[in-house]
Structure formats: structure tokens, C-alpha cells
C-alpha positions as a LaTeX table, in Angstrom:
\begin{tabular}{lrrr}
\hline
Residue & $x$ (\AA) & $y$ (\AA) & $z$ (\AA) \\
\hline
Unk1 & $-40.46$ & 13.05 & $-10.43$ \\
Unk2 & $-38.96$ & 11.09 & $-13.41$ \\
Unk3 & $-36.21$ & 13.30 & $-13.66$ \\
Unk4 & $-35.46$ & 13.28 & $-10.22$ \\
Unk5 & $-35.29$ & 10.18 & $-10.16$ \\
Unk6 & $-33.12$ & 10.05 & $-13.12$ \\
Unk7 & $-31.01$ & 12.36 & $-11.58$ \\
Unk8 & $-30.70$ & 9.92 & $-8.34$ \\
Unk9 & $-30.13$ & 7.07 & $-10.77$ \\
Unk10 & $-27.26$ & 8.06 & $-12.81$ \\
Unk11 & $-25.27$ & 9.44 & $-9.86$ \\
Unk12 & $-25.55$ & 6.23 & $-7.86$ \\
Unk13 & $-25.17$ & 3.98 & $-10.58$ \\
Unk14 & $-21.94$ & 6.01 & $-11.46$ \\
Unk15 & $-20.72$ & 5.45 & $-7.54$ \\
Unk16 & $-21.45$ & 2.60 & $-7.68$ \\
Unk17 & $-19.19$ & 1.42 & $-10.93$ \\
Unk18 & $-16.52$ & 3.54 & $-9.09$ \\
Unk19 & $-16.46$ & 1.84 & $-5.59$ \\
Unk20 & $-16.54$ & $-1.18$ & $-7.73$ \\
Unk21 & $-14.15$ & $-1.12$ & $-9.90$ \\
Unk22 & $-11.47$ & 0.12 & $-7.10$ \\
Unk23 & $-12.47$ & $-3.13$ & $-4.90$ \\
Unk24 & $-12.17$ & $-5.20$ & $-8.10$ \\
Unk25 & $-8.65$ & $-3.40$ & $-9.02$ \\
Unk26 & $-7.29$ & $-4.13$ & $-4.92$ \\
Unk27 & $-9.02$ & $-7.71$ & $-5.24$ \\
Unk28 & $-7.06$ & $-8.29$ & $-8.80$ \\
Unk29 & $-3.57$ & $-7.09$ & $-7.59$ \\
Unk30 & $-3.70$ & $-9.32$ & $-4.23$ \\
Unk31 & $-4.93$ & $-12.70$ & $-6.29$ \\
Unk32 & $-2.14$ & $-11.95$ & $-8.83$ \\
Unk33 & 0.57 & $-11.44$ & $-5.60$ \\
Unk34 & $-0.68$ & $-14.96$ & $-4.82$ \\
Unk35 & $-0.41$ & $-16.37$ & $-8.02$ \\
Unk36 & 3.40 & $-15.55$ & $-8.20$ \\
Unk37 & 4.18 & $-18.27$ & $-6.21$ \\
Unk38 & 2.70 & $-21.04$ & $-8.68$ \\
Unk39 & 4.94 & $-19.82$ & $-11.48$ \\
Unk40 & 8.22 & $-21.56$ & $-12.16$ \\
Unk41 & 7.48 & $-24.35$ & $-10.28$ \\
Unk42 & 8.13 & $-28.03$ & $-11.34$ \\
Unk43 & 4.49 & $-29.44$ & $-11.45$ \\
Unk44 & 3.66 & $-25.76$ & $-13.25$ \\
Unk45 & 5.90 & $-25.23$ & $-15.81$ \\
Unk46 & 4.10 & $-24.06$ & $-18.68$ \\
Unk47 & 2.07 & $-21.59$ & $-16.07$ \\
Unk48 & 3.50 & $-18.33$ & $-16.04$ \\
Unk49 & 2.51 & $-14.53$ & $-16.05$ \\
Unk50 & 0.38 & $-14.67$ & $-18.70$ \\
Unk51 & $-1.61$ & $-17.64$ & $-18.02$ \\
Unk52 & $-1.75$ & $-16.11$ & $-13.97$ \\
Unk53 & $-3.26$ & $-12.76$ & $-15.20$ \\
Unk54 & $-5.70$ & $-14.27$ & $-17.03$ \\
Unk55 & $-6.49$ & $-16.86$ & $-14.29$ \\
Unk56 & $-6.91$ & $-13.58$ & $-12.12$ \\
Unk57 & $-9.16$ & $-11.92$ & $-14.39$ \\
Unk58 & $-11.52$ & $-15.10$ & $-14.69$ \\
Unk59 & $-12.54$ & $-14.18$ & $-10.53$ \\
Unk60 & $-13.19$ & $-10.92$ & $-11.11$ \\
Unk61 & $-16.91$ & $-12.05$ & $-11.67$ \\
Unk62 & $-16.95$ & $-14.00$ & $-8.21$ \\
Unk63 & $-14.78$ & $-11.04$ & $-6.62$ \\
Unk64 & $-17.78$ & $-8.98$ & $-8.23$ \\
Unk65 & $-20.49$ & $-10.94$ & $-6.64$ \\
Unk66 & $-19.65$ & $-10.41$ & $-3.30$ \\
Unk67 & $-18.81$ & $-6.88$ & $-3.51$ \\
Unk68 & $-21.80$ & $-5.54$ & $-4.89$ \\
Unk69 & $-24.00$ & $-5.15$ & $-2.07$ \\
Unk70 & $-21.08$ & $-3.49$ & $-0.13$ \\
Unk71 & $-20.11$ & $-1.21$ & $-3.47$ \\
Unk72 & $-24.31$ & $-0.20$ & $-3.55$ \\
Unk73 & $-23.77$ & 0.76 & $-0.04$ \\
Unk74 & $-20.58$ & 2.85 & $-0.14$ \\
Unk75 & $-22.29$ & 4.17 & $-3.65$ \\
Unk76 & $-25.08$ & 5.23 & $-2.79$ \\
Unk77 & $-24.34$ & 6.74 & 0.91 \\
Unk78 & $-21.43$ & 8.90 & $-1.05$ \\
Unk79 & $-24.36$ & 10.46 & $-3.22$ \\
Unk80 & $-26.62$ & 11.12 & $-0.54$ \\
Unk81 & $-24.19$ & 12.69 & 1.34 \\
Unk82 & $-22.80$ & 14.58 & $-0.86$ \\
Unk83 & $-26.61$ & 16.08 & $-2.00$ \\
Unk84 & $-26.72$ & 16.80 & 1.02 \\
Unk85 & $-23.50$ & 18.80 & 1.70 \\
Unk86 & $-24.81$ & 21.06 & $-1.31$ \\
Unk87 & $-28.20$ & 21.38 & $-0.69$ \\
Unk88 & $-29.55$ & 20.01 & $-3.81$ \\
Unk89 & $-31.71$ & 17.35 & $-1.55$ \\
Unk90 & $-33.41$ & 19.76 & 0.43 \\
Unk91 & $-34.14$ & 21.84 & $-2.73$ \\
Unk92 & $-35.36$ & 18.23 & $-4.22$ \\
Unk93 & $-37.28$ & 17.98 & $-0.65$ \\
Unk94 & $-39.35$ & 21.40 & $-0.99$ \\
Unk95 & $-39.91$ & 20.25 & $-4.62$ \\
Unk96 & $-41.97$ & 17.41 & $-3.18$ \\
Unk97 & $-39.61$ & 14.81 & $-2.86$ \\
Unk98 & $-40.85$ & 12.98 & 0.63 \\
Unk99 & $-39.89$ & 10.45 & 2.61 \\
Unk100 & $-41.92$ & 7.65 & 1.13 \\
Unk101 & $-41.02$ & 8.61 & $-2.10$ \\
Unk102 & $-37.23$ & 8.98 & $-1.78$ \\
Unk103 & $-37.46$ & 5.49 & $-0.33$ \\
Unk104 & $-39.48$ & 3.74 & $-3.22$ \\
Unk105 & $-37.01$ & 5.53 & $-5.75$ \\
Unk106 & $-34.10$ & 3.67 & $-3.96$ \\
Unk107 & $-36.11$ & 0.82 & $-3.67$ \\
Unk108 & $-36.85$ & 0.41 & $-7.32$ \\
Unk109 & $-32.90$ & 1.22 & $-8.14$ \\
Unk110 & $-32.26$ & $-1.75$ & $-5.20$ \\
Unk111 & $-34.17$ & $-4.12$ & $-7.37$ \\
Unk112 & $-32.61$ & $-3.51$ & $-10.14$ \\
Unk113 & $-29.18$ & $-4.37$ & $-8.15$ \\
Unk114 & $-30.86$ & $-7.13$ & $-6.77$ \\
Unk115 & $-31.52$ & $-8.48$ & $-10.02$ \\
Unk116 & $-27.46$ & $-7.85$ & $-10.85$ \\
Unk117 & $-26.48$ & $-9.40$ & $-8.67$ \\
Unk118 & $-28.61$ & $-12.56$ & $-9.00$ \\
Unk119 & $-27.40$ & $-12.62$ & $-12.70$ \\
Unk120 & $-23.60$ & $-12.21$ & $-11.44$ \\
Unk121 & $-23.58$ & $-14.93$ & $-8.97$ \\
Unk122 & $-25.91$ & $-17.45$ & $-10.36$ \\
Unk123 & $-24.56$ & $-17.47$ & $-13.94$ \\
Unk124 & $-21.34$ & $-15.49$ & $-14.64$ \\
Unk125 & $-19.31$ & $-16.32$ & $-11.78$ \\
Unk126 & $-20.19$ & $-20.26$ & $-11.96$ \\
Unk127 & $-19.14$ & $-19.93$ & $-15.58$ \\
Unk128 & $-16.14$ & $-17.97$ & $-15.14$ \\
Unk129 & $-15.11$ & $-19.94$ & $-12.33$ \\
Unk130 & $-15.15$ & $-23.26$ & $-13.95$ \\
Unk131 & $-13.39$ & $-21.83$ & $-16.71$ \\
Unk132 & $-10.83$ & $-20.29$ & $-14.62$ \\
Unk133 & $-10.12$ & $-24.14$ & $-12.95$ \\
Unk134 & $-10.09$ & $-25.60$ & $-16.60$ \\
Unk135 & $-7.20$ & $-23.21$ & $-17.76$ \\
Unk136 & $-5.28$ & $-23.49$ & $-14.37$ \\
Unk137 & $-5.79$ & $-27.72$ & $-15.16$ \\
Unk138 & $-4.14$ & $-26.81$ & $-18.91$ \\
Unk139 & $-1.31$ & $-25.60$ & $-17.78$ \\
Unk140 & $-0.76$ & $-27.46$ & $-14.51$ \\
Unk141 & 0.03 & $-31.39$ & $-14.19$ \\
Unk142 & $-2.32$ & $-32.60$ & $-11.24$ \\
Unk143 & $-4.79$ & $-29.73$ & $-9.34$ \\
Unk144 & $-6.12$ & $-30.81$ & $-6.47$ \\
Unk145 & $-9.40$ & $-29.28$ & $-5.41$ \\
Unk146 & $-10.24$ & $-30.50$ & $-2.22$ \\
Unk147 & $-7.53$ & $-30.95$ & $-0.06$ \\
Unk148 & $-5.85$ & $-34.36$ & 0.34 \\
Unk149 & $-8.76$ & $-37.26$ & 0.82 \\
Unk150 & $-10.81$ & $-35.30$ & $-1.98$ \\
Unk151 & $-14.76$ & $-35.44$ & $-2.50$ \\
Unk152 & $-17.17$ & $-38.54$ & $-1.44$ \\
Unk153 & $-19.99$ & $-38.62$ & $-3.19$ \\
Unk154 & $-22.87$ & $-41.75$ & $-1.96$ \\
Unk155 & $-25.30$ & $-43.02$ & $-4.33$ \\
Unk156 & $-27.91$ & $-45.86$ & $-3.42$ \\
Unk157 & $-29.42$ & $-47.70$ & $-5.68$ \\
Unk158 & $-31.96$ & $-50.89$ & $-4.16$ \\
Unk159 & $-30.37$ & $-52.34$ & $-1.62$ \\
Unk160 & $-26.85$ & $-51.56$ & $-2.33$ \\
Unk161 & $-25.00$ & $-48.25$ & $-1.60$ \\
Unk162 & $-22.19$ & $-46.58$ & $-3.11$ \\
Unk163 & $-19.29$ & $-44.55$ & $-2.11$ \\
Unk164 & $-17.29$ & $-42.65$ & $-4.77$ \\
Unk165 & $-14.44$ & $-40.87$ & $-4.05$ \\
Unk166 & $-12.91$ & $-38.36$ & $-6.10$ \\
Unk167 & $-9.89$ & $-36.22$ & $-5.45$ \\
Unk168 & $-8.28$ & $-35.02$ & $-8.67$ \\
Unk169 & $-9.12$ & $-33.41$ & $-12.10$ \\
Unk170 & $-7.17$ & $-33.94$ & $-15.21$ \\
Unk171 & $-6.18$ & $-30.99$ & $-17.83$ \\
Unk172 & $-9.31$ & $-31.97$ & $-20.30$ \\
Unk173 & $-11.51$ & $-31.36$ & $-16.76$ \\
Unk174 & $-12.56$ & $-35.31$ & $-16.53$ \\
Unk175 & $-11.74$ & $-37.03$ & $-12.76$ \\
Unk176 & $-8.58$ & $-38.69$ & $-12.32$ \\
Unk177 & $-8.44$ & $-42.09$ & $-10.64$ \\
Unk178 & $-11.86$ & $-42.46$ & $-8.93$ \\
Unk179 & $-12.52$ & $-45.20$ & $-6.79$ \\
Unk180 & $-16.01$ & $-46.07$ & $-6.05$ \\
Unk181 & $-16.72$ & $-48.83$ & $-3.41$ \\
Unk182 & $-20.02$ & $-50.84$ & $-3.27$ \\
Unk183 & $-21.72$ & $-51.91$ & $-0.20$ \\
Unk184 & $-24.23$ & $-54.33$ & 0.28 \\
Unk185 & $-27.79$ & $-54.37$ & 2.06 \\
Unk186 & $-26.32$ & $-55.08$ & 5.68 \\
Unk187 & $-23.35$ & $-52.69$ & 4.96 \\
Unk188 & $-20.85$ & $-55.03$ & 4.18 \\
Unk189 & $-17.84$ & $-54.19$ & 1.18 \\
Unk190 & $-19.09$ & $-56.62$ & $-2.21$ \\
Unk191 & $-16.32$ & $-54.48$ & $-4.66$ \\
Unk192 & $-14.59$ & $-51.87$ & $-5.23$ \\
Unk193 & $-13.86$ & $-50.25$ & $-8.51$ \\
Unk194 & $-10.49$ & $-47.93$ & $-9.65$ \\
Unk195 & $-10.23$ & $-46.62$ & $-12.95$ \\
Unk196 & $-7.41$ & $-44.15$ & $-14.37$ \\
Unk197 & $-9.75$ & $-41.63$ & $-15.40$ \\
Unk198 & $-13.73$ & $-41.11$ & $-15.43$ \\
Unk199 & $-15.86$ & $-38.48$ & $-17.38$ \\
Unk200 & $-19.20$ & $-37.87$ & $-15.76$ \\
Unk201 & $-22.07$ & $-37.76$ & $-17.91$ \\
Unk202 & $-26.03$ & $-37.56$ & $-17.89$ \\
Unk203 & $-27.43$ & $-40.76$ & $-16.23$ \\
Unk204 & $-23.52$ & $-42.76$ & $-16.38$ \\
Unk205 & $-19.67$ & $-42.82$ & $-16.45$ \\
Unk206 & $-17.25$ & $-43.65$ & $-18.78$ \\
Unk207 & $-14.86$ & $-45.72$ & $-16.58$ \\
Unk208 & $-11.30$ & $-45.75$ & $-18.56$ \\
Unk209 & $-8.31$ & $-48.68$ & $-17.24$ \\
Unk210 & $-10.94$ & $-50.20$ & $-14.94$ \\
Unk211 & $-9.99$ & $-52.25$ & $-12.06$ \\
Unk212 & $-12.99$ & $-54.17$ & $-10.20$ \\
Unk213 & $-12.19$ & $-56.28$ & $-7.09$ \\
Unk214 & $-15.15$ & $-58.25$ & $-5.99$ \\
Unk215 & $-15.06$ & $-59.38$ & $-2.05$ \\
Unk216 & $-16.84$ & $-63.19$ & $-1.93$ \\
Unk217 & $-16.32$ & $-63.55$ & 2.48 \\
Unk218 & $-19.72$ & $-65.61$ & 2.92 \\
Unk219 & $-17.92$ & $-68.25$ & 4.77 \\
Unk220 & $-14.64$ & $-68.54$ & 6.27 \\
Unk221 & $-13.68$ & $-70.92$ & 4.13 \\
Unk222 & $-14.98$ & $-69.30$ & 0.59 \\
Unk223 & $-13.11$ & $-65.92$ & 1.55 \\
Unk224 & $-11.84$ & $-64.29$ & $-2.04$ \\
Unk225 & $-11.17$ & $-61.68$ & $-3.63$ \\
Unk226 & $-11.63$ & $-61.74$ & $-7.44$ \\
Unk227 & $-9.74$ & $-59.27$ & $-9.56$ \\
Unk228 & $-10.96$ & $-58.16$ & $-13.36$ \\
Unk229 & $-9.26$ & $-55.80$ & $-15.22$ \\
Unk230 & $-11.73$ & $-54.12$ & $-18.18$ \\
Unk231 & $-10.63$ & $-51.76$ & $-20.68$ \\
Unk232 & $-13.74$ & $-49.26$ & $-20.76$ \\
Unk233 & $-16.60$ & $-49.54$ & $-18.17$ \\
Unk234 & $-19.84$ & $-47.65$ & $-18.57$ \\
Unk235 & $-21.19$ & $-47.48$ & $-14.89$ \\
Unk236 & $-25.17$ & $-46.31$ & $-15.04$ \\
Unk237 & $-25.41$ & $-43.30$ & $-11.82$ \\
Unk238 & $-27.75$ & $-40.41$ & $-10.81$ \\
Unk239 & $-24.62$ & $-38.58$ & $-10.05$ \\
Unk240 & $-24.25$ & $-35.74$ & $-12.71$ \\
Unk241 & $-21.19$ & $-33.67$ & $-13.88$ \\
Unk242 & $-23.05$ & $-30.62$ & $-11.54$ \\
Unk243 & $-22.88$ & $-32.70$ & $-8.66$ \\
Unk244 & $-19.80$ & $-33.67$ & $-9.01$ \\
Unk245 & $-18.80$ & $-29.80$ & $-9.21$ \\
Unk246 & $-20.50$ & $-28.71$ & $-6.54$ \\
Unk247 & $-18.56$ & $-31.56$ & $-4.24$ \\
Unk248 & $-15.21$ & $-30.73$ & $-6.03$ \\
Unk249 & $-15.85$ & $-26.68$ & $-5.93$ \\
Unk250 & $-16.55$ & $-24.19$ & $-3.45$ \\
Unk251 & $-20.39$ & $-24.52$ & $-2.87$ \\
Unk252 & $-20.93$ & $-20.70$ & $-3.23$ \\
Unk253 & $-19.50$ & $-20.73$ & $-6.71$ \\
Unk254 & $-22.03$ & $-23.01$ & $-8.24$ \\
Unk255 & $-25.63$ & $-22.47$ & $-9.38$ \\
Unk256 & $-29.00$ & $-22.37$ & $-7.23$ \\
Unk257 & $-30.24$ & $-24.62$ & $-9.32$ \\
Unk258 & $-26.86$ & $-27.16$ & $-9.39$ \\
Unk259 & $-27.11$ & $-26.35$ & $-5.31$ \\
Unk260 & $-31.05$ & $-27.39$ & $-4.65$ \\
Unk261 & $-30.34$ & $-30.50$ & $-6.98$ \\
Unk262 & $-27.33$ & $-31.52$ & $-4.82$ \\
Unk263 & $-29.71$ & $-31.17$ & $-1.43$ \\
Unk264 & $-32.05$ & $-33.30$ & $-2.77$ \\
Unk265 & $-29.27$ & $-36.04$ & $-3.75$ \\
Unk266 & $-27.83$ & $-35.92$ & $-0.31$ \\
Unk267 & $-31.05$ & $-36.40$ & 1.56 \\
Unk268 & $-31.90$ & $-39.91$ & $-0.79$ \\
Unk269 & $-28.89$ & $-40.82$ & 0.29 \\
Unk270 & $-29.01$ & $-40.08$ & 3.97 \\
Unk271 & $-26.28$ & $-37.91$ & 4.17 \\
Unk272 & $-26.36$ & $-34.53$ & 6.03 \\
Unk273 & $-26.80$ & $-31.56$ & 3.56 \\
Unk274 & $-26.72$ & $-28.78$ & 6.71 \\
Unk275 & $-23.69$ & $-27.04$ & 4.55 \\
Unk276 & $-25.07$ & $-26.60$ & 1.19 \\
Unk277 & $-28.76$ & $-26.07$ & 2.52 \\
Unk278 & $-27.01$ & $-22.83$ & 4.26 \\
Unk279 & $-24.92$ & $-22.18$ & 1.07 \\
Unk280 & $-28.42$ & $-22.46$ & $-1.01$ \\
Unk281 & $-30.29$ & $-19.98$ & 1.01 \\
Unk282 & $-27.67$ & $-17.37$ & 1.50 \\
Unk283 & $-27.18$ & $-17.38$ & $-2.57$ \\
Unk284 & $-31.15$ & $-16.87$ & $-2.52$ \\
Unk285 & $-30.93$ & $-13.95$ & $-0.10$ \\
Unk286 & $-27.72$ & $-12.62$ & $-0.26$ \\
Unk287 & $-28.68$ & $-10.49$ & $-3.51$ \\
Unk288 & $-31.86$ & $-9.11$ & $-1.67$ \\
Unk289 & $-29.55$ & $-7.13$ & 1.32 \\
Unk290 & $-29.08$ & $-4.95$ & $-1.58$ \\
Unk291 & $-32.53$ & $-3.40$ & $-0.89$ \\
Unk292 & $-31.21$ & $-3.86$ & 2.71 \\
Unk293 & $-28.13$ & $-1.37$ & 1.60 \\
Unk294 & $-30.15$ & 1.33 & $-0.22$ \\
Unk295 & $-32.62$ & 1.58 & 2.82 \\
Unk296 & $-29.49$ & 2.11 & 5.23 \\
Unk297 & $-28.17$ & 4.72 & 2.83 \\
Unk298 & $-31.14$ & 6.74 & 2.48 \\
Unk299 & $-30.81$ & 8.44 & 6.16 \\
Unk300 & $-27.56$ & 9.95 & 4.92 \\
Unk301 & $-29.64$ & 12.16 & 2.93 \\
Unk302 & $-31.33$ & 13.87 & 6.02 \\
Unk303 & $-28.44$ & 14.65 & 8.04 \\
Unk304 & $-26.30$ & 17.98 & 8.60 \\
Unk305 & $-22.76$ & 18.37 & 8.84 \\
Unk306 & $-19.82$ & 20.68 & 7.68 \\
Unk307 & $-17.62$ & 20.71 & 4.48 \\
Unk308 & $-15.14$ & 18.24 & 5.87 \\
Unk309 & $-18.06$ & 15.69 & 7.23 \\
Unk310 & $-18.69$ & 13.84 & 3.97 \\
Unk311 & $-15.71$ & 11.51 & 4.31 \\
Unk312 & $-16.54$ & 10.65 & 7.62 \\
Unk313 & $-20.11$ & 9.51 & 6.52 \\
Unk314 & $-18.45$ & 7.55 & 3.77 \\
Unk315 & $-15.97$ & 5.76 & 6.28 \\
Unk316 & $-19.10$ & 4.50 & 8.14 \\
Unk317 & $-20.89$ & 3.33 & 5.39 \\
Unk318 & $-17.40$ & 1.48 & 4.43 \\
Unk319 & $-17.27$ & $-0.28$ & 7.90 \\
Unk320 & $-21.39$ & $-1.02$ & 7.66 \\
Unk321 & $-20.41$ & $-2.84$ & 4.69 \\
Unk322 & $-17.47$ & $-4.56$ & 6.08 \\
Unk323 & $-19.01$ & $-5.58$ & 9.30 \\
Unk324 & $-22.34$ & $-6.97$ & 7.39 \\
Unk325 & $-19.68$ & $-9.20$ & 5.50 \\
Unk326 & $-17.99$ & $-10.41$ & 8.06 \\
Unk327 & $-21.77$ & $-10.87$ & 9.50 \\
Unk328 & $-22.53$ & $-13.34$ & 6.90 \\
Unk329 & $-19.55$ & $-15.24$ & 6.88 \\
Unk330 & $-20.03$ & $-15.66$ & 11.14 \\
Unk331 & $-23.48$ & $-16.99$ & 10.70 \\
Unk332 & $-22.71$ & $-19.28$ & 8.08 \\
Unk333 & $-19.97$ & $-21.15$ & 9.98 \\
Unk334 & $-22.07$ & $-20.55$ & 13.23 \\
Unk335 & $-25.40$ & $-22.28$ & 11.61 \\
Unk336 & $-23.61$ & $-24.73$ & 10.76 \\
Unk337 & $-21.84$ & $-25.93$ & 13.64 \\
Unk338 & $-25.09$ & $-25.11$ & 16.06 \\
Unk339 & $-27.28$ & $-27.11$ & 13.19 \\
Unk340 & $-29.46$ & $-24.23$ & 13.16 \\
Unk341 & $-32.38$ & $-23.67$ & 10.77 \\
Unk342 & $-30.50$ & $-23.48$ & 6.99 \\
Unk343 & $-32.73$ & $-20.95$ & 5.49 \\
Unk344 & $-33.00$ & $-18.73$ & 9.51 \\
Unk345 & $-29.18$ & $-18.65$ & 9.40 \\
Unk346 & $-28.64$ & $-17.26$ & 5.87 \\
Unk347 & $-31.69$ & $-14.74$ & 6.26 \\
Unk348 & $-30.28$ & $-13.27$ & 9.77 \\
Unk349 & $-27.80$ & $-11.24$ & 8.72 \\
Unk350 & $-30.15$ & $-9.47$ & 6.09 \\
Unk351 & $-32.81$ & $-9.17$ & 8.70 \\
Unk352 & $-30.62$ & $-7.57$ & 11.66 \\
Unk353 & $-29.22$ & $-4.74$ & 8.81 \\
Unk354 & $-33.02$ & $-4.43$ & 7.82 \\
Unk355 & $-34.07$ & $-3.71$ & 11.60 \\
Unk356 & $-30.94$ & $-1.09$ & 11.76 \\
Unk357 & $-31.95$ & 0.68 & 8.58 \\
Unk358 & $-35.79$ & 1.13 & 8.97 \\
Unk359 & $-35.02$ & 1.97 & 12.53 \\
Unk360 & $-32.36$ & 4.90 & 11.38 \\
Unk361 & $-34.89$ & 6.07 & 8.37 \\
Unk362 & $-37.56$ & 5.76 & 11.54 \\
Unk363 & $-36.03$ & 8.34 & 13.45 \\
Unk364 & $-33.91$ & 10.28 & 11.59 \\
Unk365 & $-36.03$ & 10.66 & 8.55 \\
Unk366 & $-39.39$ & 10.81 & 9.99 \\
Unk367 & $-38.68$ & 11.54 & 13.76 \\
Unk368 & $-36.57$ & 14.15 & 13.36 \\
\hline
\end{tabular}
């Protein structure tokens, strides 16, 4: 049995790398097309082909994230199929190879792409990501992350809450001209504070060419507005440089960890955290459909079909993959307009695939 399963392991694995790496390549060559038309231009002059490749190259890891539980499908129906075009599984069948035991082979190989992924998306793609935003910031005057009003982040702290906008990064990564506006306990503007630049650190901010304008309208007759200018402003905050990135990058880029942290900060604050909690439970099940992908693969195994029939197997496994992709992306934006349950919307996908594949190893595996 161990070298059957060896056997099994090292053929899949190698399909796997291959369907892979040709995703990875068509992924690379369309981000670089897209890159082309940053180069040359006035607010980008010091970014050209060089600094785009490698730019490219630093979302492979993301690219990689996404694609693995499609590449273990393709993978690993390609190998079944194709032991099945030569016979070798049915000689591995009357060797003792069952049902239950091809599936807890695949199973055990699923875990360890489970665990792959995991590692991909929750640490190497974060990292690489960031990185990839720093050197596009080096080379680039102003990048704007998040479209024109930027990220609002609210903080409360006793009876006064804050709201902290921030729309910009500069090339050394800290925030560029946040403005943070303090409100009072019955919701009425006391100041607002603009600074040219702002570097987020544990438990405060370094507030650089402060402006603070404090709003005195107790009376009609005592209305003011009091304007201090301060050179360096150290402004104590819960807010930390991860939740700041997670507001100013794509949610499904950034740690679990950074995600469930965010969550918790948006529900102090009373603010609705339907988005991320849907972005935090599809990045804790999303490696798991691998498991989902070997199960639907292993049915390929059983079936019959001529010489020519292998690519037609390997086109379906192609659009399984495709349509279970495009399944996770619906029910994300779907959840989150219908307010569903966070951690029901993220798990559907994965579930429907699972009913499809135990009910295909169901009848053509043991039925038939």
C-alpha cells in the first residue's frame, strides 16, 4: 500500500506543479500586459519594465493562492484518468486497492494541499503583496489604494468617537495627509486634525505638520473655531498598522489573524463588519475545498472510455474548477448584499461541491 500510494503521490503532485505553473505563466503575462500602461507616464517616471516585471512576479503568490484548489483538481483528475486509460488502476484495484482506501489516500494527499494552501494565503501572499505595494510606492509619486474618498477607520474612546480617514500612502509606506475628526458624546464635531504624513504604530501615531481645529459652538454667541499648528503630534489609538492595511488593501490579501482582529475593532465601534466577517471565513474554508477537489476527482478513476476520451475528462474537470470559482466569488457578493450568515455564505460553495462529489463517488464508485 505505501508504494501505491507513493506512486499516486508523485504523479499528482507532478500534475499538479504542471497545471500550476501554466495558470501562473497565463496569470504573469496578462498582469504584465496591464502594467504597460503605468510605464512612461508623468506621475511614474522612474517605473519601467524592470520595476513592472518584478511588481508582476511579487502576485504570483496571491495568483498562486487562488489557483491551487482548481490546479489539485485539473491535477489530479488528469492522473486518474489517465490510470485509467492504461489500466494500471484496475490492476492497482485487483491488488486490493478499494474504494475506501483510494479515497483516504487522496484524502491524506488533500490535507497536505490543504495545509499549502493555508501557508500560501495566510503568510506568503500577505507578505508578498505588501511588498509588491511598497516597491510600486518607490517608484511612483502618489498610489492611491482605495479609490477616491479612501479608507475610514472609527475609533471610540469614552464618550468621544473618532473618524479617521485615510486615502494615500507615501513611497516609505507611512499615510499621507490623514485627517481624523473627533466627535463628541451627543455626536456633535469638537476638532478635527490634518497632518502631512502619519506612521501608524503599536498603541499611537506619529502625527507630522499637524493642524488641529477645535469647534467651541456652545452658544450662539461663543461660536469659534480655534486653529493650532504643532510640529509633531503623538496621538495615543487602538488602531494598528494591520488595521490600517486591511482598510487600505484588498481584505483577501491580509492575514486571518490581521482579519479576526479587524472584526472585533469594527463591532466596538458599531460599525458593520458583514464584508470582512465573509472575507474571514472564506480564507478559513477556502483551503479545505481542496479535500472537496480530490473527492470529485477520485470518480475519474472508475470510469471507461476510449483513447481519445482523456481530454474530454480533463476539459470537465477544467470547467468544475472554473464554475466552483466563479461559485465563490457569487456567494460572496450575494452574502453580502442579502446580509446572510458570514461564516453559511463562505462555507456554501464548499458544501454544494462536497454534496456533488460524494454523490458521484456514491454511484459511480460504489453503485456501479
Amino acid at each position: 500500500m505505501k508504494t501505491i500510494r507513493r506512486l499516486i503521490y508523485v504523479e499528482v503532485v507532478k500534475a499538479v506543479a504542471f497545471v500550476a505553473i501554466g495558470f501562473l505563466s497565463l496569470f504573469f503575462f496578462f498582469d504584465f500586459v496591464d502594467e504597460l500602461q503605468a510605464i512612461g507616464k508623468p506621475e511614474s517616471l522612474n517605473y519601467g519594465a524592470a520595476q513592472a516585471l518584478l511588481y508582476v512576479a511579487m502576485l504570483i503568490p496571491s495568483h498562486l493562492y487562488e489557483l491551487l484548489p482548481i490546479a489539485v483538481l485539473i491535477g489530479t483528475i488528469f492522473v486518474m484518468a489517465r490510470l485509467a486509460q492504461s489500466s494500471e488502476f484496475t490492476i492497482l484495484r485487483t491488488s486490493g486497492l478499494g474504494p475506501w482506501r483510494a479515497l483516504r489516500a487522496l484524502l491524506i494527499l488533500g490535507l497536505g494541499f490543504v495545509v499549502l494552501t493555508f501557508a500560501v494565503g495566510d503568510y506568503l501572499a500577505p507578505l508578498s503583496d505588501r511588498t509588491a505595494q511598497l516597491l510600486k510606492l518607490r517608484y511612483q509619486d502618489i498610489y492611491s489604494l482605495v479609490g477616491n474618498t479612501g479608507a475610514w477607520l472609527k475609533e471610540r474612546q469614552g464618550e468621544n468617537s473618532f473618524a479617521v480617514n485615510v486615502a494615500t500612502m507615501d513611497r516609505d509606506g507611512s499615510l499621507k495627509e490623514p485627517r481624523i475628526f473627533e466627535f463628541d458624546g451627543k455626536g456633535f464635531i469638537a476638532s478635527q486634525v490634518t497632518a502631512a504624513s502619519a506612521r501608524a504604530q503599536g498603541g499611537h501615531w506619529t502625527l507630522v505638520d499637524v493642524e488641529r481645529q477645535e469647534y467651541h459652538t456652545r452658544g450662539p454667541d461663543d461660536a469659534r473655531v480655534v486653529t493650532t499648528r504643532i510640529p509633531v503630534v503623538e496621538w495615543p489609538t487602538s488602531l494598528t498598522p494591520e488595521m490600517v492595511s486591511v482598510a487600505l488593501l484588498r481584505p483577501d490579501r491580509m492575514r486571518t489573524l490581521d482579519l479576526f482582529n479587524y472584526i472585533r475593532h469594527l463591532e466596538a465601534n458599531g460599525q458593520t463588519a458583514q464584508r470582512y466577517e465573509i472575507e474571514f471565513w472564506r480564507k478559513v474554508f477556502y483551503p479545505l475545498s481542496c479535500l472537496v477537489m480530490v473527492v470529485l476527482a477520485l470518480p475519474f478513476a472508475y470510469l471507461h472510455f476510449r483513447q481519445s476520451g482523456i481530454t474530454t475528462y480533463v476539459f470537465v474537470g477544467v470547467m468544475i474548477g472554473i464554475s466552483f470559482f466563479l461559485l465563490n466569488n457569487v456567494f460572496g457578493y450575494l452574502g453580502n448584499l442579502g446580509n446572510w450568515l458570514p461564516w453559511m455564505t463562505a462555507a456554501a460553495p464548499g458544501l454544494i461541491y462536497s454534496v456533488m462529489s460524494l454523490a458521484a463517488f456514491t454511484w459511480l464508485v460504489l453503485r456501479r
